[in-house]
C-alpha positions in Angstrom: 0.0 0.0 0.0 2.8 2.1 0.7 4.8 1.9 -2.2 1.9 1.9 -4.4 1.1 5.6 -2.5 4.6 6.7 -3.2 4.3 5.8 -7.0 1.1 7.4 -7.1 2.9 11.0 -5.2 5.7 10.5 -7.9 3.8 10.3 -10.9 1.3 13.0 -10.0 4.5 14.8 -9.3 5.9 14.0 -12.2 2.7 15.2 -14.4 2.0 18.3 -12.4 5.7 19.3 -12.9 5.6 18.6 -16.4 2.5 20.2 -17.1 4.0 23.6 -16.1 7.4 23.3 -17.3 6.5 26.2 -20.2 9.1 27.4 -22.1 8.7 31.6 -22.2 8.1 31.9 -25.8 5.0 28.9 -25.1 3.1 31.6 -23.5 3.0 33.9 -26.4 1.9 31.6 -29.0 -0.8 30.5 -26.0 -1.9 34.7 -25.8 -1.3 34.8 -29.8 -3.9 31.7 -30.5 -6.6 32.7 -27.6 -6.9 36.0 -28.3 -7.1 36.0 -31.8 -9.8 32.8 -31.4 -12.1 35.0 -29.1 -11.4 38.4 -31.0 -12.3 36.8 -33.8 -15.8 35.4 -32.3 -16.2 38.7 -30.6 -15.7 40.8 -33.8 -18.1 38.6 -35.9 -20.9 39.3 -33.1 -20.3 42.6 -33.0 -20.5 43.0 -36.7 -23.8 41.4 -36.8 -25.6 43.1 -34.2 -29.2 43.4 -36.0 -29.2 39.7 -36.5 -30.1 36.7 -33.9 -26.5 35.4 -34.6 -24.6 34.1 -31.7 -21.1 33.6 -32.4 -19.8 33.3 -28.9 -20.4 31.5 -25.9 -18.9 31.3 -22.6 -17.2 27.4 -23.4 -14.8 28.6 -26.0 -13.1 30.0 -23.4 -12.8 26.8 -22.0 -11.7 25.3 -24.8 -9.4 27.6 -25.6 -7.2 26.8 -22.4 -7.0 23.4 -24.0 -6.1 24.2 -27.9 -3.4 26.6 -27.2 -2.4 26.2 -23.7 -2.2 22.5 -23.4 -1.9 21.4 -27.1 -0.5 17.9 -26.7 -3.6 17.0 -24.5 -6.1 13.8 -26.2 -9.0 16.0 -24.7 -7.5 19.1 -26.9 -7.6 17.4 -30.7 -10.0 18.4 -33.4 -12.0 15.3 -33.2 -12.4 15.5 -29.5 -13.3 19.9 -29.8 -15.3 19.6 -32.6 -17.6 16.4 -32.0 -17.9 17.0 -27.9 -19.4 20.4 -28.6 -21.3 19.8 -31.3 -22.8 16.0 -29.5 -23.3 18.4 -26.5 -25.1 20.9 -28.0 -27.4 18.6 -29.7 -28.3 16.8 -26.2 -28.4 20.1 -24.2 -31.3 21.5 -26.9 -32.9 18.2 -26.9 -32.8 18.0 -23.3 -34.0 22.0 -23.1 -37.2 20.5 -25.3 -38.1 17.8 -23.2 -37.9 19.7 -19.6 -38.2 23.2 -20.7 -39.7 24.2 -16.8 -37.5 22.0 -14.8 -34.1 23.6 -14.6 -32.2 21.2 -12.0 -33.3 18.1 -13.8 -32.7 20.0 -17.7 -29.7 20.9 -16.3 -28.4 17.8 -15.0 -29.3 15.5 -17.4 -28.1 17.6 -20.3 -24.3 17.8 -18.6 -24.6 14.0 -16.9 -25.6 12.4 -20.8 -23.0 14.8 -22.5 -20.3 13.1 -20.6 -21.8 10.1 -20.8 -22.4 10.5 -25.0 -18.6 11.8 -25.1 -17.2 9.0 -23.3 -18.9 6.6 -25.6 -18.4 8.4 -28.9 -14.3 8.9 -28.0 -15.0 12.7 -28.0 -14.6 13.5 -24.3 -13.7 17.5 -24.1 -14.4 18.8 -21.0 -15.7 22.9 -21.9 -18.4 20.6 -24.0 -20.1 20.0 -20.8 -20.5 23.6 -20.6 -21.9 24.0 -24.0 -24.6 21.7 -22.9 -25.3 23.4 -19.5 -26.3 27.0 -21.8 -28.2 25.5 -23.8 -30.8 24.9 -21.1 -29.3 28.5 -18.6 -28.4 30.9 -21.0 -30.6 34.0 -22.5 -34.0 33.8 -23.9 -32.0 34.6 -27.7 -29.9 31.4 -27.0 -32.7 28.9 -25.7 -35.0 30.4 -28.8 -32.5 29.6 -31.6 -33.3 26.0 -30.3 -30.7 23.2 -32.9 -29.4 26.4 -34.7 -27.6 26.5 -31.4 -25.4 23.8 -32.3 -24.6 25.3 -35.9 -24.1 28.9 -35.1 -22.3 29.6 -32.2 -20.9 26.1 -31.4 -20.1 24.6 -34.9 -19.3 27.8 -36.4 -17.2 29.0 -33.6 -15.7 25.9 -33.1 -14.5 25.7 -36.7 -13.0 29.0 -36.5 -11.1 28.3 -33.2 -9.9 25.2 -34.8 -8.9 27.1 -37.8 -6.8 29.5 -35.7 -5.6 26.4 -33.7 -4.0 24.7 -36.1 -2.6 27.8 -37.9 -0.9 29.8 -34.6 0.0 25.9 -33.1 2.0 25.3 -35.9 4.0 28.4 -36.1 6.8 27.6 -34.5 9.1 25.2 -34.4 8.7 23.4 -30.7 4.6 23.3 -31.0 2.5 21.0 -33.3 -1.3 20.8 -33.3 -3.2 18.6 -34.1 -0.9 16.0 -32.5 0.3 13.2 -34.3 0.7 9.7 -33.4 4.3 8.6 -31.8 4.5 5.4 -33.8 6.7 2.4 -31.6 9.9 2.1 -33.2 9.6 -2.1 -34.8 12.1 -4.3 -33.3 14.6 -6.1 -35.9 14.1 -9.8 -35.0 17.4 -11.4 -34.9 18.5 -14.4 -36.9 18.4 -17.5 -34.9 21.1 -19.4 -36.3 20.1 -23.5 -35.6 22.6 -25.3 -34.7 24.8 -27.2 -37.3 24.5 -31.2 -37.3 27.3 -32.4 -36.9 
């Protein structure tokens, strides 16, 4: 029990440590990438004022931590951004339609099944569980645009933070987004020479 605590202390360690361990010019590219996502949502909103567009919600901040300050995470890739808020937004309306009056239960049940949907689709992004939460608490414009909720803001403002994502990620030299696959070296079987009869 002990020992299995003390690998458990060093490997949390280990990971915390590592998680932090930025290099200075990591924290630019990390500004660089968020703020041009969000400015870039938030301009598009503001442009549009006299329509019901919605180009920004609160979970792209969320996400944004992920894409551009912690680029290497599984929960960070396009797959997982793209499908957990778009499969969250999808059960957070359709969970808003069925329990429109009961805000604990809509609210539960639209966070508790977009984790569960997440896991079993291989999408899990955590700022998705958000996305699902506003579609049953945010503003009267938001609950009203009813499935156009998951095409414009969360599709749409997904695809543009992925755009920027991949584009700002990939600047420099040390930073790659999406992330690729670290393939496992194949071992060269050696020759087993049989013996010679004599």
């Amino acid at each position: 029990m002990r020992k299995s605590l003390h690998r458990s202390y060093r490997v949390a360690r280990y990971v915390l440590y590592k998680e932090t361990l930025l290099e200075p010019a990591d924290h630019f590219w990390t500004f660089l990438g968020a703020f041009t996502g969000i400015a870039l949502l938030g301009y598009m909103q503001q442009a549009f004022p006299m329509t019901d567009r919605v180009f920004l919600i609160g979970s792209f901040g969320a996400s944004c931590v992920l894409i551009f300050g912690a680029t290497d995470s599984p929960l960070a890739q396009p797959r997982n951004v793209l499908g957990g808020h778009v499969l969250a937004s999808v059960i957070g309306v359709t969970v808003h339609k069925c329990c429109p009056d009961t805000l604990w239960l809509a609210a539960g049940l639209a966070v508790s099944l977009s984790i569960v949907g997440m896991q079993i689709t291989k999408t899990l992004h955590p700022p998705a569980g958000a996305t699902a939460l506003i579609a049953n608490i945010g503003t009267d414009k938001i609950k009203a645009l009813g499935y156009g909720y998951t095409v414009s803001p969360v599709f749409t403002g997904v695809s543009l933070l992925l755009l920027v994502a991949i584009v700002i990620n990939n600047i420099p030299e040390n930073r790659q987004y999406p992330r690729r696959p670290v393939r496992p070296k194949k071992r060269k079987r050696l020759a087993v020479r049989k013996p010679v009869p004599a």
